[in-house]
Gaussian input, Z-matrix of N, CA and C with variables (Angstrom, degrees):
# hf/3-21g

backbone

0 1
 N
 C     1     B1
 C     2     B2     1     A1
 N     3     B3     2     A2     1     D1
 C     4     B4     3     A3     2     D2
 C     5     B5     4     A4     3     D3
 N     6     B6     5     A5     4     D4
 C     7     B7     6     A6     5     D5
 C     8     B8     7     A7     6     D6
 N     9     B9     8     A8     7     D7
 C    10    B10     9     A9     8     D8
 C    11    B11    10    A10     9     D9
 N    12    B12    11    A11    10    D10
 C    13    B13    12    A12    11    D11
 C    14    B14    13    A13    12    D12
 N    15    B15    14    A14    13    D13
 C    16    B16    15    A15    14    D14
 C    17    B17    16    A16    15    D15
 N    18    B18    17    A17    16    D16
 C    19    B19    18    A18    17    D17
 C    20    B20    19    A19    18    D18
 N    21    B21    20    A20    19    D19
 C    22    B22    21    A21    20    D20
 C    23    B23    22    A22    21    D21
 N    24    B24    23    A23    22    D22
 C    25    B25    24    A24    23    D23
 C    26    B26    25    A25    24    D24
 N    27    B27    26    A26    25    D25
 C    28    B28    27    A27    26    D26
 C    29    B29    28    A28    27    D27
 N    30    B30    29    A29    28    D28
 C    31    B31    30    A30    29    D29
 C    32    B32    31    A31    30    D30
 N    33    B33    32    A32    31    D31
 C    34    B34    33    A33    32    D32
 C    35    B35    34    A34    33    D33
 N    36    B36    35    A35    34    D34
 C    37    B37    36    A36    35    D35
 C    38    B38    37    A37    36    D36
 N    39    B39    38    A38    37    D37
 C    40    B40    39    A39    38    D38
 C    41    B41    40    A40    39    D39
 N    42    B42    41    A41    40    D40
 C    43    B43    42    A42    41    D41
 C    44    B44    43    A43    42    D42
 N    45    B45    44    A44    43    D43
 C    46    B46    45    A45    44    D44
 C    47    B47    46    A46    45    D45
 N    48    B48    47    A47    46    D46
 C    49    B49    48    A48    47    D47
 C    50    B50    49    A49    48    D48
 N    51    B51    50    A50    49    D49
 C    52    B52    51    A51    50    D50
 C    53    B53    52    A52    51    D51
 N    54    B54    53    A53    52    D52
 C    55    B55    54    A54    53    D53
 C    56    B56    55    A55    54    D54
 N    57    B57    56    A56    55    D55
 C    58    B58    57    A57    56    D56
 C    59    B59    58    A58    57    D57
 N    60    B60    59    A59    58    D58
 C    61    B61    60    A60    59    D59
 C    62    B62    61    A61    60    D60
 N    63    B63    62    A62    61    D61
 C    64    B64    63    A63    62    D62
 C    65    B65    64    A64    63    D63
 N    66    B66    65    A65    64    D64
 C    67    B67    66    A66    65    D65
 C    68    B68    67    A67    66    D66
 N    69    B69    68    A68    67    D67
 C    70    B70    69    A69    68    D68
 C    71    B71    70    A70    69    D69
 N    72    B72    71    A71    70    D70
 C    73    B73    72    A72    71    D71
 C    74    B74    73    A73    72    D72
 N    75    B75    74    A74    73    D73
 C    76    B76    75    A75    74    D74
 C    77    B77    76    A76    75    D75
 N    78    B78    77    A77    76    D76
 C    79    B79    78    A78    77    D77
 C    80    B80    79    A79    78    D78
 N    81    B81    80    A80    79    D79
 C    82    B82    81    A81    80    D80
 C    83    B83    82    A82    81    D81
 N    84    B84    83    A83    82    D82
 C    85    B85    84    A84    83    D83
 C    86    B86    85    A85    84    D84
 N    87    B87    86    A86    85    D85
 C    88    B88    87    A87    86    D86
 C    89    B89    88    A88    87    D87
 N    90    B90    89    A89    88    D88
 C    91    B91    90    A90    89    D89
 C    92    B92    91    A91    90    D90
 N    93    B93    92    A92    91    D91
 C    94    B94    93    A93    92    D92
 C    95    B95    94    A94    93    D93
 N    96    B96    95    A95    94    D94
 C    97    B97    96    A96    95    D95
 C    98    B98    97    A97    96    D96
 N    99    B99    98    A98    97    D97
 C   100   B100    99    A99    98    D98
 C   101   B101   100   A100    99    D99
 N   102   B102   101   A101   100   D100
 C   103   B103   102   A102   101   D101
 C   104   B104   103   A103   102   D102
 N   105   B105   104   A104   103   D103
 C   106   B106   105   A105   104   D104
 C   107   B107   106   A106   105   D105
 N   108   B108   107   A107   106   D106
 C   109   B109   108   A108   107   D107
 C   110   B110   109   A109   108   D108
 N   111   B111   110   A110   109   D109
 C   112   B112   111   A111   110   D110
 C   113   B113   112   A112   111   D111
 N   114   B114   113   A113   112   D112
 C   115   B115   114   A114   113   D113
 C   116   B116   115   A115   114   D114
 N   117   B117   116   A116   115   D115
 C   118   B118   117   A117   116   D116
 C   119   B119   118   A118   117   D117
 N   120   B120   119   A119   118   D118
 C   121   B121   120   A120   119   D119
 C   122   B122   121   A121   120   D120
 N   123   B123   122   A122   121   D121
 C   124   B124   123   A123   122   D122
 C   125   B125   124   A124   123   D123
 N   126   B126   125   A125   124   D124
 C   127   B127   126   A126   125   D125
 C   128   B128   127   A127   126   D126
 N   129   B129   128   A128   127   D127
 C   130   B130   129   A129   128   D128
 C   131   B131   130   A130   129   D129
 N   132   B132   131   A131   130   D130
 C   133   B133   132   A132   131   D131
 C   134   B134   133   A133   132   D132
 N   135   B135   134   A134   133   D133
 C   136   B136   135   A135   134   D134
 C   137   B137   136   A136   135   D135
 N   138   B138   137   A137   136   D136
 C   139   B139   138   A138   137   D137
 C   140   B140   139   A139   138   D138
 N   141   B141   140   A140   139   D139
 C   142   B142   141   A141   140   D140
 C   143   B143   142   A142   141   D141
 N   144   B144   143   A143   142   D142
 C   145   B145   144   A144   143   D143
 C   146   B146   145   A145   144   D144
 N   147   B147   146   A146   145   D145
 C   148   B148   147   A147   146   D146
 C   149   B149   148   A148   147   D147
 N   150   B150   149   A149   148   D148
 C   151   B151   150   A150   149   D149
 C   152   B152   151   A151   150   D150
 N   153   B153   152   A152   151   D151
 C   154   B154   153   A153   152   D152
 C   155   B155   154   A154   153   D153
 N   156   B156   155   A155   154   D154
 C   157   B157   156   A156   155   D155
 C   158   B158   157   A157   156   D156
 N   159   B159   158   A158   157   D157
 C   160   B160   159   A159   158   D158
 C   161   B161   160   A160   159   D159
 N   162   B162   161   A161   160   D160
 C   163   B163   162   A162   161   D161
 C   164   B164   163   A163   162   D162
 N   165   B165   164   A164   163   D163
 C   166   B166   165   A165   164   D164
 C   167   B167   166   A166   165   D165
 N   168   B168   167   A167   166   D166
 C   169   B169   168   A168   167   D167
 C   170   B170   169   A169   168   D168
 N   171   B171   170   A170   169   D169
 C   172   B172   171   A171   170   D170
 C   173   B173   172   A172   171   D171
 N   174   B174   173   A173   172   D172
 C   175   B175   174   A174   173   D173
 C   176   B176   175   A175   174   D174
 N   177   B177   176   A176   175   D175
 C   178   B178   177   A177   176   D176
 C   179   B179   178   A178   177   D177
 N   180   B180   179   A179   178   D178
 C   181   B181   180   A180   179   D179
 C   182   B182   181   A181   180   D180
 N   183   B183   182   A182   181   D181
 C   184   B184   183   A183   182   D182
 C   185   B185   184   A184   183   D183
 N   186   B186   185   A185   184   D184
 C   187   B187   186   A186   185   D185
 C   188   B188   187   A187   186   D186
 N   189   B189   188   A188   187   D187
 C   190   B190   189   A189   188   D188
 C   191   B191   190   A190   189   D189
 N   192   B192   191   A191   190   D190
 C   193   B193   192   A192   191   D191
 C   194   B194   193   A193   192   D192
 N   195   B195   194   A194   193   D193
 C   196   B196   195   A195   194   D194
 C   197   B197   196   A196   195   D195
 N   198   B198   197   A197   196   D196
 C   199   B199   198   A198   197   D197
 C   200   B200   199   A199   198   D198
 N   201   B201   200   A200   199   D199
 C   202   B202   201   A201   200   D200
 C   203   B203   202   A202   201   D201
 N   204   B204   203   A203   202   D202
 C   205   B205   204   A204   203   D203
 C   206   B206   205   A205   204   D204
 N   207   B207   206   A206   205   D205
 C   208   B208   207   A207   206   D206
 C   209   B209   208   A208   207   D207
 N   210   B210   209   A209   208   D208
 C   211   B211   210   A210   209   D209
 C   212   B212   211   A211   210   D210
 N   213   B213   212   A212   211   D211
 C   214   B214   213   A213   212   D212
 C   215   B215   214   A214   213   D213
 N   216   B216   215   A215   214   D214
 C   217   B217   216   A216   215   D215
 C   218   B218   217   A217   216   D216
 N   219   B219   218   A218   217   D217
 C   220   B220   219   A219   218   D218
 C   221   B221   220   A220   219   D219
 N   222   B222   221   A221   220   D220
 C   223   B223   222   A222   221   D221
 C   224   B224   223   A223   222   D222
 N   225   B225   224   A224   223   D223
 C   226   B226   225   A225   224   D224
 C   227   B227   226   A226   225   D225
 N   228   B228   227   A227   226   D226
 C   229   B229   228   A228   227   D227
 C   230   B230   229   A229   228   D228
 N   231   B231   230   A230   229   D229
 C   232   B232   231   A231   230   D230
 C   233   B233   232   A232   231   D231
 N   234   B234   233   A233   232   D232
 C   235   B235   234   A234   233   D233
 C   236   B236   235   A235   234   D234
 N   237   B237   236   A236   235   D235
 C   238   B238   237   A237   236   D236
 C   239   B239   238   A238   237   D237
 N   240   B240   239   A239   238   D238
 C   241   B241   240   A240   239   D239
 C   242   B242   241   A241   240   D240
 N   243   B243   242   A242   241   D241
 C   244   B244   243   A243   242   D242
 C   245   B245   244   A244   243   D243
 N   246   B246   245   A245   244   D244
 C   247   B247   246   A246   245   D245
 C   248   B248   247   A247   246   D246
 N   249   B249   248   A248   247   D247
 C   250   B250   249   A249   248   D248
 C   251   B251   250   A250   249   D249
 N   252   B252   251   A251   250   D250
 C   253   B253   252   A252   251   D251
 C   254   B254   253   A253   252   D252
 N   255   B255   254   A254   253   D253
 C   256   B256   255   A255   254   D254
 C   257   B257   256   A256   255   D255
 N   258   B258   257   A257   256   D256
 C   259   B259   258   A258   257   D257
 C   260   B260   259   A259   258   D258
 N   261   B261   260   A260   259   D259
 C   262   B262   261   A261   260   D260
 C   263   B263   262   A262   261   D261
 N   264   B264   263   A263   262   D262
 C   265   B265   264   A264   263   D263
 C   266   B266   265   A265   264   D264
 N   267   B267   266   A266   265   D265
 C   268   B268   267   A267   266   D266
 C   269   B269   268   A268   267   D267
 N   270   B270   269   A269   268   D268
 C   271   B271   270   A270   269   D269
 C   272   B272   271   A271   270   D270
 N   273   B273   272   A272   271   D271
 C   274   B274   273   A273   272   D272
 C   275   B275   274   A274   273   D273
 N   276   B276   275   A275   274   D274
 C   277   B277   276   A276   275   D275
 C   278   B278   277   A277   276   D276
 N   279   B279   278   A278   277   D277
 C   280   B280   279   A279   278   D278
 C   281   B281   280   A280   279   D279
 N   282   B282   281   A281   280   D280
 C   283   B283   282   A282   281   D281
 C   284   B284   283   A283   282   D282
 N   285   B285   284   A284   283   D283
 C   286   B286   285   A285   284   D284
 C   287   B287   286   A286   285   D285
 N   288   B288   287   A287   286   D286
 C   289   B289   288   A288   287   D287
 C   290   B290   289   A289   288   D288
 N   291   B291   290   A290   289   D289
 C   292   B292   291   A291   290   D290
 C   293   B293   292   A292   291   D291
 N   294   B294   293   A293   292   D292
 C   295   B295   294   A294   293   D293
 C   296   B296   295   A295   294   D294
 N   297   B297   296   A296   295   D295
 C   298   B298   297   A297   296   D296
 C   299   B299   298   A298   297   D297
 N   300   B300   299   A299   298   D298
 C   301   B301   300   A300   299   D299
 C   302   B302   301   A301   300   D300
 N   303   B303   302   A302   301   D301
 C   304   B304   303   A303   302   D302
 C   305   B305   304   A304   303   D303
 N   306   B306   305   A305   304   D304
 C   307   B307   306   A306   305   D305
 C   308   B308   307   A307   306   D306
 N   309   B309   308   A308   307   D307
 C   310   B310   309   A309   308   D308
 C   311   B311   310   A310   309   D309
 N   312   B312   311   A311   310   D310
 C   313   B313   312   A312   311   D311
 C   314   B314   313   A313   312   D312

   B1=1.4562
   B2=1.5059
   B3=1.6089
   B4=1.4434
   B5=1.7809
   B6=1.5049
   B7=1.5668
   B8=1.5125
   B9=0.8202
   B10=1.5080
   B11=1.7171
   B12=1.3200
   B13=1.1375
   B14=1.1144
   B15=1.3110
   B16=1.9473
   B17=2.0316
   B18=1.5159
   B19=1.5081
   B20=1.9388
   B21=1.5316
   B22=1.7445
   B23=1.1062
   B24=1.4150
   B25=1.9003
   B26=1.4326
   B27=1.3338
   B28=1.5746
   B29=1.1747
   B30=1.5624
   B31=1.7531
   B32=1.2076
   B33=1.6697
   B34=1.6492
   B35=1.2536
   B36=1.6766
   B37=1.2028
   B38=1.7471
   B39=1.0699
   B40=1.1469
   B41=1.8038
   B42=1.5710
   B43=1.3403
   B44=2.0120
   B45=1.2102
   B46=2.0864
   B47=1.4760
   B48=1.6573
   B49=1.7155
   B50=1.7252
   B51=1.1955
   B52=1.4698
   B53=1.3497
   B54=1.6889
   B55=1.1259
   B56=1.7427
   B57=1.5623
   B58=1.4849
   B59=1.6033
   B60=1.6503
   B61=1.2594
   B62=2.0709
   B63=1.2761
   B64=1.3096
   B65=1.6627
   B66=1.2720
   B67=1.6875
   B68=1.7366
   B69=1.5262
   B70=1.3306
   B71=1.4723
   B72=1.2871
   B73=1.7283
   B74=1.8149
   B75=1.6532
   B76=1.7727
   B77=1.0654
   B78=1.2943
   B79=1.3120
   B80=1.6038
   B81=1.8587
   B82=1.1196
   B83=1.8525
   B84=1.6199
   B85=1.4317
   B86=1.2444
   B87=1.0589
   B88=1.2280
   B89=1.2007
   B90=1.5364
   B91=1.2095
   B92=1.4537
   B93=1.3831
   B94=1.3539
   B95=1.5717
   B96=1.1933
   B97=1.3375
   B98=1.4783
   B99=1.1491
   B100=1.5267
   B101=1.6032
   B102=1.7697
   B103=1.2666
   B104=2.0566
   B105=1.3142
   B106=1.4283
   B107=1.6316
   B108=1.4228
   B109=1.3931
   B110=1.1333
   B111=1.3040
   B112=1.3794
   B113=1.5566
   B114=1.5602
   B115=1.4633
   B116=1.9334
   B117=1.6667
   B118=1.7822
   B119=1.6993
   B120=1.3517
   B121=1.7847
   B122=1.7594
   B123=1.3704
   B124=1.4128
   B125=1.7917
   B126=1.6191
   B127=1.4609
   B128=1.4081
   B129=1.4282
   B130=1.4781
   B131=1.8688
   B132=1.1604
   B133=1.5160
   B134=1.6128
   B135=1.1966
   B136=1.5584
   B137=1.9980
   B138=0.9093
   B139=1.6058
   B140=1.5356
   B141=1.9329
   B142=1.5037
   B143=1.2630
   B144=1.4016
   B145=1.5342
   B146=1.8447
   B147=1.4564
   B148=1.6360
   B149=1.3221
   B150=1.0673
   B151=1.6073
   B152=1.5549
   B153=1.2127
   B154=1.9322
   B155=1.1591
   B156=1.2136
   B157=1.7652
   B158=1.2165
   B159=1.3702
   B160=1.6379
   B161=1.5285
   B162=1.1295
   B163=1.3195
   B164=1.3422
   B165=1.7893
   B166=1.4659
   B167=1.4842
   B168=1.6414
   B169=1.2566
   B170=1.9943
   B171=1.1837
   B172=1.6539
   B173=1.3686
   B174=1.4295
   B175=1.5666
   B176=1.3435
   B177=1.5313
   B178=1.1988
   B179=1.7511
   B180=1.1226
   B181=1.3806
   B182=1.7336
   B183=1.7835
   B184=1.2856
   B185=1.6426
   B186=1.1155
   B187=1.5250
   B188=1.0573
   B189=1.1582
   B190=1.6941
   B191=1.5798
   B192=1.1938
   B193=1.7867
   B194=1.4062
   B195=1.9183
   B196=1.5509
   B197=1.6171
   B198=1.4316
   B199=1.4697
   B200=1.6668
   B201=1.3804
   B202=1.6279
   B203=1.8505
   B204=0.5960
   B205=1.3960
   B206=1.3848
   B207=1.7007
   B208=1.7020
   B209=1.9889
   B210=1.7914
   B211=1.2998
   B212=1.5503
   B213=1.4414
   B214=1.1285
   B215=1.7073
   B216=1.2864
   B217=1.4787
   B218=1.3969
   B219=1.2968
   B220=1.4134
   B221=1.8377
   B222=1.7424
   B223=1.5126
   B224=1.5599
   B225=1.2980
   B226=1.9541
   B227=1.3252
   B228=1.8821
   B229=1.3432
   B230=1.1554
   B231=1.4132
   B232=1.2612
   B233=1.3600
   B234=1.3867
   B235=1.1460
   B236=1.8533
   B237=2.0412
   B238=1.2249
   B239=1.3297
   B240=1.1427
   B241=1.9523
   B242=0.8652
   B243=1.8360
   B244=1.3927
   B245=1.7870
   B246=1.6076
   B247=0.9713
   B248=2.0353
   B249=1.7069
   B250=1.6306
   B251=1.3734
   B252=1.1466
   B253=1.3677
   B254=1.7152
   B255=1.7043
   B256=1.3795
   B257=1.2728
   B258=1.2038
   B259=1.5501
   B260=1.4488
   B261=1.4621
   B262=1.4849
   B263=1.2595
   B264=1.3333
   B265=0.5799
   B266=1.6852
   B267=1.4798
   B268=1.5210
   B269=1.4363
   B270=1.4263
   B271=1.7216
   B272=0.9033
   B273=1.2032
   B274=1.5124
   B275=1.3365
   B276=1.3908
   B277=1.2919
   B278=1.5131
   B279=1.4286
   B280=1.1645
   B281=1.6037
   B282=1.1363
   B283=2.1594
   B284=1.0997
   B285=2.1965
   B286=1.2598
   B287=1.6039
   B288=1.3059
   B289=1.3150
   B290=2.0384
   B291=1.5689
   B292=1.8432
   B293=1.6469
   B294=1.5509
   B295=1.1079
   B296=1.6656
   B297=1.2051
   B298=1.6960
   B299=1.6623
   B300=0.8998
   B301=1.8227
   B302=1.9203
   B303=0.7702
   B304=1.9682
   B305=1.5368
   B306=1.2423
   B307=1.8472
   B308=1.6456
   B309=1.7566
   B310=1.4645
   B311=1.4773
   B312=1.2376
   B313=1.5146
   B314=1.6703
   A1=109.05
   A2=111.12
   A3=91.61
   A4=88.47
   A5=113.70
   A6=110.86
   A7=113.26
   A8=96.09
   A9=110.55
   A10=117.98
   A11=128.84
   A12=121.88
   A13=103.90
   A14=154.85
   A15=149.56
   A16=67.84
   A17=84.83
   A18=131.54
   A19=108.62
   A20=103.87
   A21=99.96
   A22=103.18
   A23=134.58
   A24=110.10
   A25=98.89
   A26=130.56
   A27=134.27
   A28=120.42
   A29=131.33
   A30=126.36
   A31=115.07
   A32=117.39
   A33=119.99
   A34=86.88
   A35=83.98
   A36=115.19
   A37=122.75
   A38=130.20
   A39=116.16
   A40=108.02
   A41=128.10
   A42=102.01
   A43=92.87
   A44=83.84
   A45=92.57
   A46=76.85
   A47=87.83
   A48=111.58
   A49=80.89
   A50=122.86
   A51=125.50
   A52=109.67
   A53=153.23
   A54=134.37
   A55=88.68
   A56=101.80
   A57=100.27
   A58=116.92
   A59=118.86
   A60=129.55
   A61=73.88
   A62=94.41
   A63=104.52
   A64=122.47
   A65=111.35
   A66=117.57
   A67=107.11
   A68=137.39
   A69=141.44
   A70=107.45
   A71=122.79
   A72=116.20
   A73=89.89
   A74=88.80
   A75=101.88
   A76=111.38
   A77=125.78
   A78=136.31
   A79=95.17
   A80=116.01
   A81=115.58
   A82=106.64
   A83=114.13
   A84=110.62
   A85=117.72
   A86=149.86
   A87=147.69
   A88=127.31
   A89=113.40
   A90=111.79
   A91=125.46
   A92=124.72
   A93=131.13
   A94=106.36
   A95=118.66
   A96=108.26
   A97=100.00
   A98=131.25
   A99=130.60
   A100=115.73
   A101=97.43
   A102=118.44
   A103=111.30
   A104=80.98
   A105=94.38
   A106=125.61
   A107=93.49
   A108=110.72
   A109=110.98
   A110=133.35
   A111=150.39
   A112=92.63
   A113=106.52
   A114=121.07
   A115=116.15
   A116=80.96
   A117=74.95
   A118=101.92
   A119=119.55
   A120=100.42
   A121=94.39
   A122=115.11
   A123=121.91
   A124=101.37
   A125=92.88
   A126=90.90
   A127=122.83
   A128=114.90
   A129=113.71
   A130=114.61
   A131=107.87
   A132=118.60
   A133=128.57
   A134=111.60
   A135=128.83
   A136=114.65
   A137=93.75
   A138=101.19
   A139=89.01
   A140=103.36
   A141=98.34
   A142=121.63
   A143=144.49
   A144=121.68
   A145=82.96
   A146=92.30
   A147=113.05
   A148=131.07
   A149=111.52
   A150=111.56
   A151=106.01
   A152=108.78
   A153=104.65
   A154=103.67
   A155=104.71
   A156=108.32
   A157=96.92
   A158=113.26
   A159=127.42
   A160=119.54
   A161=117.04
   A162=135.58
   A163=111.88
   A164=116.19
   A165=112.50
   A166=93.16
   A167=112.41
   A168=159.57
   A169=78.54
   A170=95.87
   A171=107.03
   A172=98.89
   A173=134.47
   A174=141.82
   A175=101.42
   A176=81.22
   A177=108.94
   A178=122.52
   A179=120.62
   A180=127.50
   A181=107.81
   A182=106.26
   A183=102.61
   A184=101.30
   A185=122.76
   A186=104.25
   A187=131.87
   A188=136.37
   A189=148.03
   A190=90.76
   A191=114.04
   A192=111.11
   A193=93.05
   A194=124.90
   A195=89.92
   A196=96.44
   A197=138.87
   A198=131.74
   A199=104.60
   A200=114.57
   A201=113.31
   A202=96.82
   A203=104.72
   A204=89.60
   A205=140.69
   A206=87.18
   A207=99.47
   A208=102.56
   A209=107.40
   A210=101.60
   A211=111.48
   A212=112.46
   A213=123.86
   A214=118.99
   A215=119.49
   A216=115.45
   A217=115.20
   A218=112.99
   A219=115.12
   A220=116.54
   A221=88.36
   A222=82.31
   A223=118.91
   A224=130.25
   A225=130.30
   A226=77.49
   A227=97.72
   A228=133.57
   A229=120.14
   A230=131.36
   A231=123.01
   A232=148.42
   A233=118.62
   A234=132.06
   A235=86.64
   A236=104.41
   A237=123.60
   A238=97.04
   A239=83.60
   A240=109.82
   A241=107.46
   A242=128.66
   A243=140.30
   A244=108.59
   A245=113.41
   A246=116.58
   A247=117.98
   A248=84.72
   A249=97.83
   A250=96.80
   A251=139.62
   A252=120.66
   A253=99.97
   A254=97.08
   A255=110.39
   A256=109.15
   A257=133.50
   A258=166.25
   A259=116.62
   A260=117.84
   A261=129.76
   A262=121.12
   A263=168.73
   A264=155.36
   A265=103.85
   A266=125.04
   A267=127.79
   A268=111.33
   A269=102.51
   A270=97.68
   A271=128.45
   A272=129.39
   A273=150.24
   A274=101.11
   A275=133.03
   A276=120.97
   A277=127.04
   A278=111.38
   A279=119.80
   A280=102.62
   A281=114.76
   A282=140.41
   A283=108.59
   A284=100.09
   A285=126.48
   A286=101.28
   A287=130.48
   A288=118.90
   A289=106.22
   A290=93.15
   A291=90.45
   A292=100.92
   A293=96.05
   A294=113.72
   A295=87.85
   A296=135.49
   A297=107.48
   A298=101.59
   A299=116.41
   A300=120.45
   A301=89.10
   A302=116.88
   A303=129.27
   A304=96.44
   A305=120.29
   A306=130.78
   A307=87.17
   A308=130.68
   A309=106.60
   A310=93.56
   A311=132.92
   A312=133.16
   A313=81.29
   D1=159.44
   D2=-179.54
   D3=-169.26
   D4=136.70
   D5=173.30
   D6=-130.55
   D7=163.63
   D8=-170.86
   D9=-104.67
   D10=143.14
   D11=-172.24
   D12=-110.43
   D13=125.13
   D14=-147.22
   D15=-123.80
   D16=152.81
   D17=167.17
   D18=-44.17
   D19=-48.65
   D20=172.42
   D21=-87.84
   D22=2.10
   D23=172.83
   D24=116.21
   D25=-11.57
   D26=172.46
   D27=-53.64
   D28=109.17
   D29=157.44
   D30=-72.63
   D31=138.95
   D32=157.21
   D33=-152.69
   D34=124.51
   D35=174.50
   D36=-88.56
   D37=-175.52
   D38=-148.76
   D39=-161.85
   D40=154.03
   D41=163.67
   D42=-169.91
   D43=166.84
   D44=-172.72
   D45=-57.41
   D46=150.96
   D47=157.05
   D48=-112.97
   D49=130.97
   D50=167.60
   D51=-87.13
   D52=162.07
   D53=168.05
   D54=-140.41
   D55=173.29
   D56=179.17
   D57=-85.87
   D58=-1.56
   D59=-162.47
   D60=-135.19
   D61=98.07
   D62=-173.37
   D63=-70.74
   D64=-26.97
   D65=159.05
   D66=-45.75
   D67=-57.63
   D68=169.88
   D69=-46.15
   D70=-13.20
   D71=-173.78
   D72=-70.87
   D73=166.78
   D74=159.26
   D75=-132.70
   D76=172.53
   D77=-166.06
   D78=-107.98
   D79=150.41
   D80=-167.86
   D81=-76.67
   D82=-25.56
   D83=159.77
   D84=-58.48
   D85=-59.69
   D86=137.91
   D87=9.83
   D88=-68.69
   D89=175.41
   D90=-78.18
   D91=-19.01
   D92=157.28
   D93=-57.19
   D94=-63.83
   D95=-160.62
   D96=-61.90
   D97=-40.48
   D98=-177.51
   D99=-38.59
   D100=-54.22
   D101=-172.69
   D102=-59.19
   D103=-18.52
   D104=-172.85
   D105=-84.33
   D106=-22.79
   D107=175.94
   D108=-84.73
   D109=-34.07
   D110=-149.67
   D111=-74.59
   D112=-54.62
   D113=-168.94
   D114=-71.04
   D115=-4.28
   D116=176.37
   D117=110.80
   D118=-4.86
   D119=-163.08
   D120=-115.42
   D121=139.50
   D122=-154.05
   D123=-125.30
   D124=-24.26
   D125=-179.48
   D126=-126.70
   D127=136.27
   D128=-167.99
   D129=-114.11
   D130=155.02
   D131=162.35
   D132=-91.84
   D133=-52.17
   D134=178.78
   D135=-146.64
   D136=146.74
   D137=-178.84
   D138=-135.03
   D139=134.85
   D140=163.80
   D141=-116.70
   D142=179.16
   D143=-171.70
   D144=-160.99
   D145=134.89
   D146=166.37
   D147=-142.83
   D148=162.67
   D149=-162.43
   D150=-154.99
   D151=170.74
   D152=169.27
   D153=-113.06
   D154=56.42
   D155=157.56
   D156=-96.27
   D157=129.55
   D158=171.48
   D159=-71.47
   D160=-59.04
   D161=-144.32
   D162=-101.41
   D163=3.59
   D164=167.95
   D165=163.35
   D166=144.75
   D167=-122.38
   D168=-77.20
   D169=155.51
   D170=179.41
   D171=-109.01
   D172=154.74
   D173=-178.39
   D174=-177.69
   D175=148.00
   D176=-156.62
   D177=-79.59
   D178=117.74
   D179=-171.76
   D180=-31.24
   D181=175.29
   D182=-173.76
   D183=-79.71
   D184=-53.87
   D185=175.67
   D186=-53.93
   D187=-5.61
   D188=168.37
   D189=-75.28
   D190=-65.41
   D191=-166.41
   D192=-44.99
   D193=-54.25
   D194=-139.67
   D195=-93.10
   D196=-9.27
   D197=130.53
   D198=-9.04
   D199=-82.32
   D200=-163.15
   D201=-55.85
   D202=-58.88
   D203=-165.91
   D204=-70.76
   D205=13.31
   D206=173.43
   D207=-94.40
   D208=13.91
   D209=174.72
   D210=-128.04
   D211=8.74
   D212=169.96
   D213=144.00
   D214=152.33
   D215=-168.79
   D216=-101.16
   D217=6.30
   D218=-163.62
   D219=-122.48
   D220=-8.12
   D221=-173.67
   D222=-84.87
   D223=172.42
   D224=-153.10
   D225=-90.41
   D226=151.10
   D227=150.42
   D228=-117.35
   D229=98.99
   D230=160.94
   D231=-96.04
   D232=119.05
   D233=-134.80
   D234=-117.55
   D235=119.42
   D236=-168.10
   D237=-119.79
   D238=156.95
   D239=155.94
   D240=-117.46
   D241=175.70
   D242=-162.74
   D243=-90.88
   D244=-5.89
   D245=-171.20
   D246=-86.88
   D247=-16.03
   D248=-175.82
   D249=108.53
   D250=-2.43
   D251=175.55
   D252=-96.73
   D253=171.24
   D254=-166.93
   D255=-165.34
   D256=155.22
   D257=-173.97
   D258=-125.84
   D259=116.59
   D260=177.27
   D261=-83.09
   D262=151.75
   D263=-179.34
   D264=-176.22
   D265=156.31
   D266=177.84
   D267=-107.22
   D268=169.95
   D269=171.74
   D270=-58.54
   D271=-32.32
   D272=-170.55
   D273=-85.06
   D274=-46.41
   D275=166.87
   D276=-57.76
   D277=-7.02
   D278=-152.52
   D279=-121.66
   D280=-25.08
   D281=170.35
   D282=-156.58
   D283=87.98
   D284=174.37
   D285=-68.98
   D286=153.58
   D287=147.92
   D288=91.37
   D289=13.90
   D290=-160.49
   D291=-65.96
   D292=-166.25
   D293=-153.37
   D294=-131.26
   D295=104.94
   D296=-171.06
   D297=-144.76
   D298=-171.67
   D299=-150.09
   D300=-74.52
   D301=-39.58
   D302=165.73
   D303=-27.48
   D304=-49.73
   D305=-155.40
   D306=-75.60
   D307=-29.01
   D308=-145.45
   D309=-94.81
   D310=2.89
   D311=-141.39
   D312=-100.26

């Protein structure tokens, strides 16, 4: 699961669509931020993402990063476990070296 925090204070939340031809799946960041655009909100603060992986921090695939970072490089990712603990981290900490809508100008 994973939600997104928009710029006015808005949650959309988010979750894998799994498919059997697994390239068609989405990622639950993904689908929040999608959901988020749809509704009109372009700018974010924090996105969080969880999983029941026990034993170490969940993060977000490479296409999720470069999704986030076509809405900014600076906003928090927090990356949970099922226990309540968590790790902060930014986009940019997270896709050093990106490639982002800045590059097409």
């Amino acid at each position: 699961r994973s939600s997104d925090l928009s710029s006015d204070g808005t949650i959309y939340s988010g979750c894998n669509v799994e498919n059997a031809c697994y390239t068609l799946g989405i990622c639950a960041e993904r689908t929040a931020i999608q959901k988020a655009i749809s509704d009109g909100s372009r700018s974010f603060r924090a996105i969080a993402i969880a999983s029941d992986l026990k034993t170490e921090f969940i993060a977000p695939c490479g296409a999720c990063r470069q999704v986030m970072i076509e809405f900014g490089a600076d906003w928090e990712v927090y990356l949970t476990k099922p226990n309540g603990t968590y790790i902060v981290r930014t986009i940019r900490e997270l896709l050093p070296l990106f490639f982002g809508p800045e590059n097409l100008q």
